[in-house]
N, C-alpha and C positions, 0 to 999 in steps of 0.2 A: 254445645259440643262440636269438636272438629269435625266429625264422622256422623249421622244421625242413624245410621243405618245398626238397630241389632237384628241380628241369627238369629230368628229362631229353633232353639234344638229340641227338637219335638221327635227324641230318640227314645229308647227303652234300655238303652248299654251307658254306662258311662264314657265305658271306650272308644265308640262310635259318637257320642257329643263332643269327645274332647278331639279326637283324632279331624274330626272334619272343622270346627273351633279355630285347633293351631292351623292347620292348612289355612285358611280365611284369614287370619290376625290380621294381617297388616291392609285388608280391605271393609273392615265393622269396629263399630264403632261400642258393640258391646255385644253382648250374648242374652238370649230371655230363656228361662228354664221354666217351663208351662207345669201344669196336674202330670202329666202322665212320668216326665221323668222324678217329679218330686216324692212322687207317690211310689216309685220304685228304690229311690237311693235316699229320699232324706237329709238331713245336713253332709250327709257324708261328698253325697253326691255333688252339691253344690261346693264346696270347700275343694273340690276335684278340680269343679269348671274354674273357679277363681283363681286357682295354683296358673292358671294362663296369664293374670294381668289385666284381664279384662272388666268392664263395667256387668255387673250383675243386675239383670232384668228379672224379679220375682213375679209371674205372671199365676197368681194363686186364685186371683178373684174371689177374694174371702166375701161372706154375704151369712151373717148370722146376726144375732143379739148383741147389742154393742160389748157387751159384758168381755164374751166370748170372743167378738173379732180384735178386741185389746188385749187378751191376754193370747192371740195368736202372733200378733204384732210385737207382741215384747219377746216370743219363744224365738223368731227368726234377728232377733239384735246382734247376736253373735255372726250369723251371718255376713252383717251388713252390706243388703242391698242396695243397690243404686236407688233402684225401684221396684214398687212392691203395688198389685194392682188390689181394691176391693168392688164391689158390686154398687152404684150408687143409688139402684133399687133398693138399698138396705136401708135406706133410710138417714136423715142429717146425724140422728144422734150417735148411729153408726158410724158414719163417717166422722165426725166429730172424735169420738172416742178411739177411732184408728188412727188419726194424725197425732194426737197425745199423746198412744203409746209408741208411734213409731222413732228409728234411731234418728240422731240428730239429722245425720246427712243422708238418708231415707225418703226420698220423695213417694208420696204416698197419692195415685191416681186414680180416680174412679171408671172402672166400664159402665162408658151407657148404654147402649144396646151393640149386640154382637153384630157383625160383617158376615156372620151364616143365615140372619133373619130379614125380613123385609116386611111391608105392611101389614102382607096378608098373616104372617105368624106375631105381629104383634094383634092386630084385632081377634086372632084365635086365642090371644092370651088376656083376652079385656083389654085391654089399650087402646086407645081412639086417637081416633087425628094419624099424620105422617110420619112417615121416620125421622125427619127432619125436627117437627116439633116435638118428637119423645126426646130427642137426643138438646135440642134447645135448655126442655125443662129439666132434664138431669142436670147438665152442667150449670144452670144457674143453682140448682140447689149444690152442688157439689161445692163449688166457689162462694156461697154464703157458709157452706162447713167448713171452708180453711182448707179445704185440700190445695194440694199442688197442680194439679190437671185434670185431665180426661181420658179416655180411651175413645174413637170416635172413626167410623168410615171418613176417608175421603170428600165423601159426598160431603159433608155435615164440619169438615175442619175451618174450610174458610169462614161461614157464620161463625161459631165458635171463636174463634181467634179474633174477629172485629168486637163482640161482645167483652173477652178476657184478655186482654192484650196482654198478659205476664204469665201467662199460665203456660203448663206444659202437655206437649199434646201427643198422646202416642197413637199412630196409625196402623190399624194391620191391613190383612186382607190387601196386602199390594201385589202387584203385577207388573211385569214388565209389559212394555207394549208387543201385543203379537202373542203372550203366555195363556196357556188353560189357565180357567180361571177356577178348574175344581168345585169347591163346594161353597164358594163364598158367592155372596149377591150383588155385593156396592162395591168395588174395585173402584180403582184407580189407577196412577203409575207411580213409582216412587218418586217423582220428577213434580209432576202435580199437585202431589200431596205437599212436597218439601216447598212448592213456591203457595201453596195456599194457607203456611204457617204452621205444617208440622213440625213438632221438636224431635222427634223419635218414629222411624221406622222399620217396621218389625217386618221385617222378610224373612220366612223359612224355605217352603219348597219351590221355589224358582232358582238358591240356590245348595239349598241341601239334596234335591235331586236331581240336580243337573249331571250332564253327562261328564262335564267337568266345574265342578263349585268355585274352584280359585278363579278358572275365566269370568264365571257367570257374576259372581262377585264383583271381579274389579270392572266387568261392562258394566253393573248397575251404579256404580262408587261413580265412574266416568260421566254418569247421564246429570248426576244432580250437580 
């Protein structure tokens, strides 16, 4: 994609996703609508953001019974999202059975471990070894299920991309150089990430609270 940069709109209004959305257009390269605004508007909601033009990011991180995450995957077809995230903890036959039911042109990526966790909350969760080789071992199983990519820090993108050379890679947790980095652990810059072989960068509050969003946008667009 021309653009690798999506918004994340991690709003509670629709009017406030879409209203800060068109302001940005012509500096992202698409939009991700996360749990909170989904869970608040539902298809409605999303059919709102898309009325924009833009690529749809479904950032749902389904994680259940393969059963169950396919006939979630076939509910949002009408949709049709660009991209749609599940949990790669769920397991291959999980993941397997989410790429199945997904729409034709659905890319369908696994999260491996989140940008709010780091060693010490994986060993609090049973998990041994680095964040590096959790994030290693997901994505080879993720890429033996057929999926299309990953979810992955910064940190962990350039291994990943020497391993899958086709795969698609979405990075959150980014930051401009110089930005609070809030609540996240494994940062990078969007810059970093887009030359260590991210396909997809997901920025929300560097430019959705900015003091002005269309500047902060187009200085990020400017860096990659």
């Amino acid at each position: 994609m021309s653009n690798p940069i999506f918004l994340a709109l991690d709003t509670p209004t629709i009017e406030g996703a879409r209203d800060l959305a068109a302001k940005v257009k012509g500096h992202i390269g698409g939009v991700k609508l996360g749990l909170e605004f989904f869970c608040a508007h539902g298809h409605h909601g999303v059919h709102e953001i898309a009325a924009l033009g833009l690529p749809i990011f479904l950032d749902l991180k389904l994680h259940d019974i393969p059963n169950t995450v396919a006939g979630a995957m076939q509910a949002i077809h009408v949709l049709e999202p660009a991209i749609v995230t599940i949990h790669a903890s769920g397991g291959r036959a999980m993941m397997e059975d989410a790429k199945a039911a997904a729409g034709e042109n659905t890319k369908v990526v696994a999260v491996s471990m989140l940008t709010s966790l780091d060693e010490a909350d994986l060993a609090a969760t049973g998990v041994s070894g680095s964040a590096h080789d959790q994030v290693m071992r997901l994505a080879d199983l993720a890429q033996s299920a057929g999926l299309d990519g990953i979810v992955c820090s910064g940190h962990e993108v350039g291994a990943v991309h020497k391993q899958w050379k086709h795969g698609t890679f979405v990075v959150p947790g980014l930051r401009p150089a110089g930005a609070t980095v809030g609540d996240q652990k494994r940062v990078v810059t969007p810059r970093q990430a887009r030359d260590d072989g991210a396909s997809v960068l997901v920025i929300g509050r560097p430019i959705a609270k900015a003091e002005d969003p269309l500047a902060a946008a187009r200085a990020i667009e400017a860096t990659l």
